[in-house]
N, CA, C and O atoms as a GROMACS GRO file, in nm:
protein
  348
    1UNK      N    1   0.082  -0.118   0.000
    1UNK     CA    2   0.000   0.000   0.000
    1UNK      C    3   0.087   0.125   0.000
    1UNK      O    4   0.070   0.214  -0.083
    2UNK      N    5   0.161   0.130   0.075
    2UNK     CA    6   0.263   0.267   0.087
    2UNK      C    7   0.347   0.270  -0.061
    2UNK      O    8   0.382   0.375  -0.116
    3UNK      N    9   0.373   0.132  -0.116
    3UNK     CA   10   0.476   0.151  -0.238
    3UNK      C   11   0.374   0.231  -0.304
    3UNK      O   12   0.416   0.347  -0.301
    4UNK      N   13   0.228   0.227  -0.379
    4UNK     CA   14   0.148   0.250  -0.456
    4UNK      C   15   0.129   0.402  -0.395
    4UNK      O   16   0.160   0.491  -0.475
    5UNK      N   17   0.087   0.441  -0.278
    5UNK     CA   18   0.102   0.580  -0.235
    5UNK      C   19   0.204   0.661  -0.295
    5UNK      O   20   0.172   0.764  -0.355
    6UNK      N   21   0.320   0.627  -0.285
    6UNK     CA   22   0.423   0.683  -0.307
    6UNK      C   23   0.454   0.660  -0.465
    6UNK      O   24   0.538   0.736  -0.514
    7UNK      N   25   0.412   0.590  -0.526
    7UNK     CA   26   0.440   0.579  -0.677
    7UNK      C   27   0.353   0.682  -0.714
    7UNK      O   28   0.396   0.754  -0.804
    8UNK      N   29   0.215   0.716  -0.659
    8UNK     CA   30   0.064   0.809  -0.762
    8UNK      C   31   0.154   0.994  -0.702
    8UNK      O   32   0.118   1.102  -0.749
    9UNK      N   33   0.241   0.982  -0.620
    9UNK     CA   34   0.269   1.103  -0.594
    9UNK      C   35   0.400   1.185  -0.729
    9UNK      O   36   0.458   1.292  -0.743
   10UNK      N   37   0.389   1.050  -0.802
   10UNK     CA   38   0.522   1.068  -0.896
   10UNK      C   39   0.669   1.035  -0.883
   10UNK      O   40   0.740   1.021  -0.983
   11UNK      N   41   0.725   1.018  -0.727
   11UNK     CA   42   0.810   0.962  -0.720
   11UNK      C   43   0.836   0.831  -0.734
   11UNK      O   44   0.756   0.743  -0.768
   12UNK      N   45   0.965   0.818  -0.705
   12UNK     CA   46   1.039   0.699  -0.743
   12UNK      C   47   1.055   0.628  -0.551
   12UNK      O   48   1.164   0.654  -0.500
   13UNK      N   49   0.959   0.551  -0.465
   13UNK     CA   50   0.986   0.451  -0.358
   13UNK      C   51   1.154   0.468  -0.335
   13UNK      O   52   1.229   0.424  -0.423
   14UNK      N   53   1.199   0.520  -0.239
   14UNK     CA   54   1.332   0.530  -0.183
   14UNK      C   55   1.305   0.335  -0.050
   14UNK      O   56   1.208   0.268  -0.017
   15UNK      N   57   1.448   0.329  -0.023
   15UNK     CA   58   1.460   0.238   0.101
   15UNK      C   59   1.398   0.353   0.223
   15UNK      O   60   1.324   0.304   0.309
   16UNK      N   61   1.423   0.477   0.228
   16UNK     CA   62   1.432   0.490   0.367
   16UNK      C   63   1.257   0.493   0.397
   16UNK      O   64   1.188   0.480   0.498
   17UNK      N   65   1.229   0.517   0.258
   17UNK     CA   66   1.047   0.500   0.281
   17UNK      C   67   0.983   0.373   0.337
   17UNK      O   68   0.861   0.381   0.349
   18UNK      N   69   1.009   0.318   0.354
   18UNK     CA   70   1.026   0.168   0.425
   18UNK      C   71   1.044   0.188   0.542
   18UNK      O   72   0.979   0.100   0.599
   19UNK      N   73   1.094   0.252   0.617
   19UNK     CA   74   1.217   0.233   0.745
   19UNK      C   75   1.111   0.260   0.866
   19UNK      O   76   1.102   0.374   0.911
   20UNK      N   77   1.023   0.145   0.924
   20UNK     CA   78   0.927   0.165   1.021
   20UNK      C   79   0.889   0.067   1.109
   20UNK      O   80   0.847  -0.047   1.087
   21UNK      N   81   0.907   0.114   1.191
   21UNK     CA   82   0.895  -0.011   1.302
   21UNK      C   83   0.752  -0.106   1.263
   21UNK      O   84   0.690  -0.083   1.159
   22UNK      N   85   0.715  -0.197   1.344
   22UNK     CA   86   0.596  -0.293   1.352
   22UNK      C   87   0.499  -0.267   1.368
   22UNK      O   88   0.403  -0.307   1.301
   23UNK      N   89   0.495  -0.174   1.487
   23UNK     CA   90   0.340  -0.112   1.588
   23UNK      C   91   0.354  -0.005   1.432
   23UNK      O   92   0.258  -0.021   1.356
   24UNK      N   93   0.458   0.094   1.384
   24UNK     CA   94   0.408   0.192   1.246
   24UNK      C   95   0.305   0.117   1.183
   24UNK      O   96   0.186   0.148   1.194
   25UNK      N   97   0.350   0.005   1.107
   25UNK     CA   98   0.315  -0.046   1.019
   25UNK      C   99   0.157  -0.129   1.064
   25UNK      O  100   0.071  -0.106   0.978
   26UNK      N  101   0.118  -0.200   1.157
   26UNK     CA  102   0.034  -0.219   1.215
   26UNK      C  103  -0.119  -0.090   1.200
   26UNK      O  104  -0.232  -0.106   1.153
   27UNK      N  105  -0.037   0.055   1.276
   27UNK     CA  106  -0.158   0.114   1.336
   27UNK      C  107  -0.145   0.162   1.191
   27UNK      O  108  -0.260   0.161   1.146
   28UNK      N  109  -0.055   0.207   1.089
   28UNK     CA  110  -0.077   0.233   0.927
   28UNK      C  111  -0.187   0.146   0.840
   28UNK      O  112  -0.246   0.206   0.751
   29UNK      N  113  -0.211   0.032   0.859
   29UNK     CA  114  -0.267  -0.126   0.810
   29UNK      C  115  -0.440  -0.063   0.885
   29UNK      O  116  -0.534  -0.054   0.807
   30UNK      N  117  -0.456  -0.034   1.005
   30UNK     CA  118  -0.564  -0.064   1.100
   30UNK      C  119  -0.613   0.095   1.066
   30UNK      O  120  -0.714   0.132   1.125
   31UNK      N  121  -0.562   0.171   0.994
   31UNK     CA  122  -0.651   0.314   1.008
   31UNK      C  123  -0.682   0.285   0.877
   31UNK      O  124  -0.748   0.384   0.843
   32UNK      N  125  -0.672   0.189   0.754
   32UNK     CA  126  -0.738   0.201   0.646
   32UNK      C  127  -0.857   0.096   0.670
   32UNK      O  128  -0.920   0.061   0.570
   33UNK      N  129  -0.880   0.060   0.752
   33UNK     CA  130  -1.026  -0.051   0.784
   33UNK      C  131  -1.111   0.080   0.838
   33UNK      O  132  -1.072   0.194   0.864
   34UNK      N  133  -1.247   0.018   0.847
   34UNK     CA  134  -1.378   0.065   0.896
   34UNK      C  135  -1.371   0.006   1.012
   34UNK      O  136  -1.302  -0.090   1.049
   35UNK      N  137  -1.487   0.104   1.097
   35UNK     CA  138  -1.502   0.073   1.216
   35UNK      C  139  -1.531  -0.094   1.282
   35UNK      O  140  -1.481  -0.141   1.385
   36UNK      N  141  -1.604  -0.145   1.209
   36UNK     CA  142  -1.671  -0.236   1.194
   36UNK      C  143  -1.521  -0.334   1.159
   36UNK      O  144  -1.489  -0.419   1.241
   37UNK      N  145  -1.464  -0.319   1.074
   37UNK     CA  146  -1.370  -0.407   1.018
   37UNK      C  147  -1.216  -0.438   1.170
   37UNK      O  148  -1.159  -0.536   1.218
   38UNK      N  149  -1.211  -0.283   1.191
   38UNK     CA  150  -1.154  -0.309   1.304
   38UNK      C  151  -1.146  -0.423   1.421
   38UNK      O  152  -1.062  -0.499   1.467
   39UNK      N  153  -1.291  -0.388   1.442
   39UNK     CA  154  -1.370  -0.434   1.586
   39UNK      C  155  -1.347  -0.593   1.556
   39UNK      O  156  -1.301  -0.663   1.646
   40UNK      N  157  -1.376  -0.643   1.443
   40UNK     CA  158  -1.361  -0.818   1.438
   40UNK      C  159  -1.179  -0.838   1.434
   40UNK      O  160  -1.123  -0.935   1.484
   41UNK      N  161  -1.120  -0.746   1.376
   41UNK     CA  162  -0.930  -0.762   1.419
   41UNK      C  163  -0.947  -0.759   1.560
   41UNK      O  164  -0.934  -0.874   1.603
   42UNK      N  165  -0.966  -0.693   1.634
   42UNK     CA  166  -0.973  -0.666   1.765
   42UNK      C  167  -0.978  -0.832   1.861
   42UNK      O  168  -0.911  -0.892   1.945
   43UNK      N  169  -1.132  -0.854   1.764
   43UNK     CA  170  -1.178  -1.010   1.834
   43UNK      C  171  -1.114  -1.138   1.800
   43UNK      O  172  -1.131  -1.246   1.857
   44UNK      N  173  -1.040  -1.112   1.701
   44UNK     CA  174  -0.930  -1.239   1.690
   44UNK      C  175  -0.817  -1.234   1.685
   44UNK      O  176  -0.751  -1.334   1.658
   45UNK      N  177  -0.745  -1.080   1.719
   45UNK     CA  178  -0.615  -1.088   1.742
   45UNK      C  179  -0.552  -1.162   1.804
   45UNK      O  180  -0.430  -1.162   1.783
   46UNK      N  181  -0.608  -1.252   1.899
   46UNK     CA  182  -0.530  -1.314   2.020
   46UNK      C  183  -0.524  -1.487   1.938
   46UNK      O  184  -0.446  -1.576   1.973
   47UNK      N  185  -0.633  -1.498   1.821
   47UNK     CA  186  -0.638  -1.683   1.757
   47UNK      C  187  -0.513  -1.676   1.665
   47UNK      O  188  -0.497  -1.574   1.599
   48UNK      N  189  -0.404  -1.800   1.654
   48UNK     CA  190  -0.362  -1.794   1.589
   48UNK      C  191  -0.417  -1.823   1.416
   48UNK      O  192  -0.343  -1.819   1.317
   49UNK      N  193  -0.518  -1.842   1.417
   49UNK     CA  194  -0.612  -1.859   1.273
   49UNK      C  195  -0.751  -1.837   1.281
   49UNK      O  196  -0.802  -1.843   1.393
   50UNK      N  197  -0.816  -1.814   1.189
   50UNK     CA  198  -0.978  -1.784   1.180
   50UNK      C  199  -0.992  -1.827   1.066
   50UNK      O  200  -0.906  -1.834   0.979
   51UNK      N  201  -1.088  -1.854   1.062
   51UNK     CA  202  -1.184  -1.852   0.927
   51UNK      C  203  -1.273  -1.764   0.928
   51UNK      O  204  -1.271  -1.700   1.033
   52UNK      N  205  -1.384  -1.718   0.828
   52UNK     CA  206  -1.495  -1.572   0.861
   52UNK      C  207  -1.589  -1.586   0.933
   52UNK      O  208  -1.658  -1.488   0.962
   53UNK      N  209  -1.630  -1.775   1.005
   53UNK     CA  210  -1.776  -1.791   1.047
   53UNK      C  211  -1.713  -1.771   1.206
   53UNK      O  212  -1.801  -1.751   1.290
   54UNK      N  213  -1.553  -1.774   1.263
   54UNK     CA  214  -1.541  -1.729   1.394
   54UNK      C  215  -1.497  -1.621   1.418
   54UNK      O  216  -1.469  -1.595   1.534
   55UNK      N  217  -1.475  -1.510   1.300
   55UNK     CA  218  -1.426  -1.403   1.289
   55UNK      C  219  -1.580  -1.349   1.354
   55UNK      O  220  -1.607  -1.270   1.445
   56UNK      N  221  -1.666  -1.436   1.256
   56UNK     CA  222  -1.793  -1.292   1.258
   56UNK      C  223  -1.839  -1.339   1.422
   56UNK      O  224  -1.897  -1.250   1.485
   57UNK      N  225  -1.820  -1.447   1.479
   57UNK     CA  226  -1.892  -1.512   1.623
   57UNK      C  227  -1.810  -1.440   1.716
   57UNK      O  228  -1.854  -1.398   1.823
   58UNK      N  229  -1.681  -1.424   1.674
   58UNK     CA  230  -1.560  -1.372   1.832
   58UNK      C  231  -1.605  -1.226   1.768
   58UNK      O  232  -1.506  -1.161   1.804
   59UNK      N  233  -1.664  -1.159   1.718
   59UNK     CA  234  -1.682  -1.025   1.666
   59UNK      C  235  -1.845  -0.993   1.748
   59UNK      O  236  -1.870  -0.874   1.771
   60UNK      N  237  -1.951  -1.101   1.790
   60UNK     CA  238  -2.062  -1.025   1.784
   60UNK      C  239  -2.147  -1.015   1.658
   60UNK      O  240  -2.258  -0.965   1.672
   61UNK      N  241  -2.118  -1.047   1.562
   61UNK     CA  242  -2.184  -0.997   1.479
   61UNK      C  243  -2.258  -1.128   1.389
   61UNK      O  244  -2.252  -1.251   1.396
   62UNK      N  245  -2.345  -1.010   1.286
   62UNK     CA  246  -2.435  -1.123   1.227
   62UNK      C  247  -2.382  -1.180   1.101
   62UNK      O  248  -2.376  -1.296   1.059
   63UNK      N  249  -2.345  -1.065   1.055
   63UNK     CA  250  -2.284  -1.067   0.880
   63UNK      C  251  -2.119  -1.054   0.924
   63UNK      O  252  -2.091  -1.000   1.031
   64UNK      N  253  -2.007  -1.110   0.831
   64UNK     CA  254  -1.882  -1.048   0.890
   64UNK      C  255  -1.845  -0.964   0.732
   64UNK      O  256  -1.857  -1.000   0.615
   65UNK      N  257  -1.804  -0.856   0.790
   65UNK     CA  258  -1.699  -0.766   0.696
   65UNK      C  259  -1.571  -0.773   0.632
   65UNK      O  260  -1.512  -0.688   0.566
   66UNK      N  261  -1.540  -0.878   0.660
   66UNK     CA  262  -1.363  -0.927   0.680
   66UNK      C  263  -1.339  -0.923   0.505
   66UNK      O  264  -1.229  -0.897   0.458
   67UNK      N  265  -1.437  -0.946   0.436
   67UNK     CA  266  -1.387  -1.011   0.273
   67UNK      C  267  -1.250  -0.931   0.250
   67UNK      O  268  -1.146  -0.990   0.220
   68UNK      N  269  -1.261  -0.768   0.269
   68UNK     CA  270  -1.151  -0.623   0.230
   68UNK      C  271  -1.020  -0.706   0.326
   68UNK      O  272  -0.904  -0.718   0.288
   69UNK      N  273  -1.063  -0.745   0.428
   69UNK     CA  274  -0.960  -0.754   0.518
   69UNK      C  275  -0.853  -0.838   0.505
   69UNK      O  276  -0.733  -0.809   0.508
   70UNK      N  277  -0.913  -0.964   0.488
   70UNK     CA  278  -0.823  -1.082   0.385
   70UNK      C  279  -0.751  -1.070   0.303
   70UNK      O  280  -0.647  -1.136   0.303
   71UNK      N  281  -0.785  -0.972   0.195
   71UNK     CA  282  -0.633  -0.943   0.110
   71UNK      C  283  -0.619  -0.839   0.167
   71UNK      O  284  -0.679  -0.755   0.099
   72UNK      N  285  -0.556  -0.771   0.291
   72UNK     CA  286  -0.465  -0.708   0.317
   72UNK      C  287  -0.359  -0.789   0.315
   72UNK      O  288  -0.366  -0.910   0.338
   73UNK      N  289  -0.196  -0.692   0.272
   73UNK     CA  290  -0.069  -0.744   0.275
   73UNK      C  291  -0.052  -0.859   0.439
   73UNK      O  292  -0.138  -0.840   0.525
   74UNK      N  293   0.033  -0.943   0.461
   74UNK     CA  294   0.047  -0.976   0.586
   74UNK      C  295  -0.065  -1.095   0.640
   74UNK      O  296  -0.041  -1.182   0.724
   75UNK      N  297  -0.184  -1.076   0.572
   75UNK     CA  298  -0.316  -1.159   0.625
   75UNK      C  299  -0.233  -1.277   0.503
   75UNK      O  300  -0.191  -1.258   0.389
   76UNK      N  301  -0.237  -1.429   0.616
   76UNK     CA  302  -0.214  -1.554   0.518
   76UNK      C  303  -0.355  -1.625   0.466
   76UNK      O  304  -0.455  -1.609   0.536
   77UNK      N  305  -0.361  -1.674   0.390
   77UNK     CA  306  -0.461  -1.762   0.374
   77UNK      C  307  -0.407  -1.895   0.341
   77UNK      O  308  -0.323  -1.912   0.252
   78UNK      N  309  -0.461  -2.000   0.422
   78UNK     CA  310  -0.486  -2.146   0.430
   78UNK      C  311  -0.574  -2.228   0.340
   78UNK      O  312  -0.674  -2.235   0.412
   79UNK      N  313  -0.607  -2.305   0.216
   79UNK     CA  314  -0.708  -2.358   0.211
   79UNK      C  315  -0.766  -2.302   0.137
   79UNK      O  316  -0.710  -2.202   0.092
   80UNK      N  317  -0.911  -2.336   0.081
   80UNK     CA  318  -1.002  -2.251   0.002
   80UNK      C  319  -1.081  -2.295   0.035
   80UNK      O  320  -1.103  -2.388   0.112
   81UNK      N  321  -1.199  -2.165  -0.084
   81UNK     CA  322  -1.386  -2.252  -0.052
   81UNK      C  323  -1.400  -2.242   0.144
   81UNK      O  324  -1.331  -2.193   0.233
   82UNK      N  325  -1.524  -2.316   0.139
   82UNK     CA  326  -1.524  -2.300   0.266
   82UNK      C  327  -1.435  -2.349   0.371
   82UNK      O  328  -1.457  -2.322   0.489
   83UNK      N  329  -1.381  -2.388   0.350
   83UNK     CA  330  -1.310  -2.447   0.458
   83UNK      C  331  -1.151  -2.376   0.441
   83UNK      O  332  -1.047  -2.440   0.459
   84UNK      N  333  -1.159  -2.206   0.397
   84UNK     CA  334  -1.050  -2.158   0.397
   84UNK      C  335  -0.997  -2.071   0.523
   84UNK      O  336  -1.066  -1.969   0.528
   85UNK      N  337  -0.913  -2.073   0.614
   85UNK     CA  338  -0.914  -2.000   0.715
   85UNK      C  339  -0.757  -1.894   0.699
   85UNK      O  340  -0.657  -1.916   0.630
   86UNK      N  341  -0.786  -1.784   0.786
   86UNK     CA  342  -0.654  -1.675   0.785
   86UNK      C  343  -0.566  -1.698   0.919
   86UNK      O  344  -0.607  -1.773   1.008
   87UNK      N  345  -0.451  -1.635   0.928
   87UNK     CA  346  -0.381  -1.634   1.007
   87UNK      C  347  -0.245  -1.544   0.991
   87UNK      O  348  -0.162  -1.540   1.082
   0.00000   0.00000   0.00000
């Protein structure tokens, strides 16, 4: 996401544009989600894997939002179809 930021501004991605700790890169990742999208990171930060039907249960919720969230950089995926889970 930051390479593509930095490419639409016209420049050319330097190394030092890179140069950011974990928690940067983290709370950078967590301010492009919705409120909603947040709140279910929140509820499974602590599983080492999910799939969307315990994302949306450890979240509260009815429907889950996660689809955007899954291809974020960093999110793995396991598996496919239903029986695909993240981690």
């Amino acid at each position: 996401m930051r390479f593509l930021e930095i490419r639409r501004t016209g420049r050319t991605p330097q190394p030092a544009d890179f140069d950011h700790d974990f928690p940067s890169l983290i709370a950078r990742t967590l301010s492009t989600l919705t409120a909603e999208e947040r709140h279910v990171m929140r509820s499974v930060a602590l599983l080492d894997a999910f799939d969307l039907d315990l994302a949306t249960a450890a979240a509260g919720l009815r429907l889950c939002p996660m689809g955007r969230v899954t291809l974020l950089p960093g999110t793995r995926s396991v598996g496919h179809g239903a029986g695909r889970s993240f981690g």
